[in-house]
C-alpha positions, -999 to 999 in steps of 0.1 A, spaced: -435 72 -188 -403 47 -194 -380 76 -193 -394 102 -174 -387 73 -144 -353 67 -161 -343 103 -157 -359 102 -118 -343 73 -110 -307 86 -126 -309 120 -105 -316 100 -73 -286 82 -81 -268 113 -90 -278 127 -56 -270 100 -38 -236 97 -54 -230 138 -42 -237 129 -4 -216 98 -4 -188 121 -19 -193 150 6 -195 131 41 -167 109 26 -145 142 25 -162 155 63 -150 125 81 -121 121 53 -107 158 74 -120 137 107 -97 110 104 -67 130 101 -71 141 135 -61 101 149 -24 91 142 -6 60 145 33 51 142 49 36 128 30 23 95 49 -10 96 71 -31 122 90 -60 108 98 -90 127 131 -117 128 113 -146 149 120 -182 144 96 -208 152 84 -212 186 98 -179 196 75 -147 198 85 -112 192 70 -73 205 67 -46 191 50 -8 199 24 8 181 18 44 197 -20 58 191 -25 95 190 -59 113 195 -55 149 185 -88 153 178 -114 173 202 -131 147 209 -125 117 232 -123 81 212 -125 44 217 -100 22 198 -101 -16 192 -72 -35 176 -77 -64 154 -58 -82 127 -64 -92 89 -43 -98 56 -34 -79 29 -21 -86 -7 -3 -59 -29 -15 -54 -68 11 -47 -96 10 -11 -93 17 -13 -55 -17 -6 -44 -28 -27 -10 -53 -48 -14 -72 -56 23 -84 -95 25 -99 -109 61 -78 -127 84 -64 -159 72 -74 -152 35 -39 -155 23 -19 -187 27 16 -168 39 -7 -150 66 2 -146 100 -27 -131 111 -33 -154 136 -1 -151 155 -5 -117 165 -22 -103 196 -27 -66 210 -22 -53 247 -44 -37 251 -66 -45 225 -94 -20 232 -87 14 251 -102 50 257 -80 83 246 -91 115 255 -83 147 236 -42 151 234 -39 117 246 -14 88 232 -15 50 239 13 27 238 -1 -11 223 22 -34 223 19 -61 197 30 -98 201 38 -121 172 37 -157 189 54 -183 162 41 -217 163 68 -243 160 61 -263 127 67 -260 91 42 -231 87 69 -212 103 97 -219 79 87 -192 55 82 -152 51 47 -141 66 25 -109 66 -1 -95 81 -20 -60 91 -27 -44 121 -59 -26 126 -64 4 146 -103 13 151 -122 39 161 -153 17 178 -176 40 181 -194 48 150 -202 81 137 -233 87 119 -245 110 96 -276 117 77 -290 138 48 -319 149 29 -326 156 -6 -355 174 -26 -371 142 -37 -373 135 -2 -343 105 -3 -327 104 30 -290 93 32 -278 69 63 -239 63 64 -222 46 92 -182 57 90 -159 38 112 -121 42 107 -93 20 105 -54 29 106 -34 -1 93 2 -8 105 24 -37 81 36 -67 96 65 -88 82 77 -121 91 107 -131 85 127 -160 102 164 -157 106 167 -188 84 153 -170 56 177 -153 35 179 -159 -2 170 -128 -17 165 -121 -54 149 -96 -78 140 -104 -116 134 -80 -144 108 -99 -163 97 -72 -187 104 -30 -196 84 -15 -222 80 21 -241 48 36 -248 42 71 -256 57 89 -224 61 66 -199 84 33 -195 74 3 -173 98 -18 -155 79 -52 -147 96 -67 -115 94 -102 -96 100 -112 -64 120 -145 -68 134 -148 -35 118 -158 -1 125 -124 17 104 -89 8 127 -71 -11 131 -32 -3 134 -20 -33 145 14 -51 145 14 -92 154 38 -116 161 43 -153 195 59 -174 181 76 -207 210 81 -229 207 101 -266 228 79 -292 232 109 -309 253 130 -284 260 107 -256 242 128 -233 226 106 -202 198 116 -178 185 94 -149 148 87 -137 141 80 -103 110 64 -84 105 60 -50 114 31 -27 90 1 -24 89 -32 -9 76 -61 -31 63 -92 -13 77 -128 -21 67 -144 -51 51 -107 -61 53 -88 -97 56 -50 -95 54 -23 -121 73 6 -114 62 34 -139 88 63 -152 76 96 -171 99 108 -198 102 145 -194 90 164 -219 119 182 -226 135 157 -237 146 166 -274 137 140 -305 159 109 -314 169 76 -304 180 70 -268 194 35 -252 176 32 -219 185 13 -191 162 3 -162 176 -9 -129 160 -31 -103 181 -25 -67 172 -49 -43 199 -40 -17 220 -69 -25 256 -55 -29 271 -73 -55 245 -77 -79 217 -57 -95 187 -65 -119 185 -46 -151 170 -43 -186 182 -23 -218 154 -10 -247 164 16 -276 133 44 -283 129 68 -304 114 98 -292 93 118 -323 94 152 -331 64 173 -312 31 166 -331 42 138 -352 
């Protein structure tokens, strides 16, 4: 009797798991429909001042929406994936300095809102340093969904949306910016560059890494994409050696650009690259 309820219990898990998965991708296709630009607006506002900036809303779905604007924090992990915390989670927020006009609106089909956001900086020492927070763009009404299974297990799932817009902080006295290579490693086909943040601006960063083969002098570059790393922040940035690359020993290079112009960060590693199926 223990495991014939086992096995029940697993396929109504199963099942469950299944109809999270396909009204995740139905209102996944849904929320493509509702656009927002741009994805991040950065601010130069010393304290006491306040700053605007526009946020425009698109509806081009078929349906008409209500939006509401609020505000929370977010963090960023070592791979660069956001991490979304409630207002005033993190102690460099500035969650609470920002407001939305208008903060809750109606957009028919075809239709595009202008909100203007305000960034009002208190004048004290919490306003000496670099700040972020995130806008939220929400759909307010709720759509609801519901599905029915063999066994009789009927699915509820509330799905609201959220577009997020970045905001950064950055007073005008704030200016030291500096980028640290604190690690680069080899493991089977793929390098990681481990960067930090040890500045007080967010660095906009682009990295890449020169291969060279000691045995002909022959060097390739990898690229990755463009990134911003917060302050006091570690990032890895991940390269894929091709696989055409032919056996030996190579010299690599990796490169941390931070966009200042006289100085870069970098790292050097030798690696030997093994004959195919050794």
């Amino acid at each position: 009797m223990k495991i014939e309820r086992k096995s029940k219990n697993n396929k109504l898990i199963t099942k469950l798991a299944m109809a999270c998965l396909l009204m995740f991708v139905v209102f996944e296709g849904y929320g493509q429909k509702i656009s927002t630009s741009p994805t991040r607006l950065n601010f130069k506002v010393s304290p006491g001042g306040s700053g605007r900036g526009r946020i425009t809303v698109s509806n081009n779905s078929e349906e008409t929406q209500t939006f509401q604007v609020d505000f929370g924090d977010f963090d960023a992990t070592r791979a660069g994936k956001s991490q979304f915390l409630q207002k005033g989670e993190l102690p460099r927020s500035c969650a609470e300095w920002l407001s939305a006009d208008p903060a809750f609106f109606e957009l028919a089909p075809g239709e595009q809102q202008e909100v203007m956001l305000a960034l009002d900086v208190p004048q004290d020492s919490t306003a000496l340093m670099a700040r972020w927070a995130v806008a939220y763009i929400r759909i307010a009404n709720e759509r609801q969904a519901q599905q029915k299974d063999s066994d009789g297990l009927i699915v509820n799932l509330n799905q609201s949306y959220r577009f997020g817009v970045y905001v950064f902080q950055t007073p005008p006295s704030v200016t030291f910016s500096k980028g640290e290579v604190i690690d680069f490693t080899h493991k089977g086909e793929e390098l990681v560059l481990r960067l930090k943040n040890t500045g007080e601006t967010f660095l906009k960063c682009n990295s890449y890494a020169e291969v060279t083969n000691l045995g002909n002098g022959e060097t390739r570059r990898l690229e990755s994409k463009n990134f911003t790393v917060l302050p006091a922040s570690n990032r890895d940035v991940h390269f894929q050696i091709p696989k055409d690359f032919p056996p030996g020993r190579y010299s690599v290079l990796g490169v941390l650009d931070y966009g200042n112009r006289d100085e870069v960060a970098a790292a050097e590693i030798e690696i030997t690259i093994p004959e195919k199926g050794k």
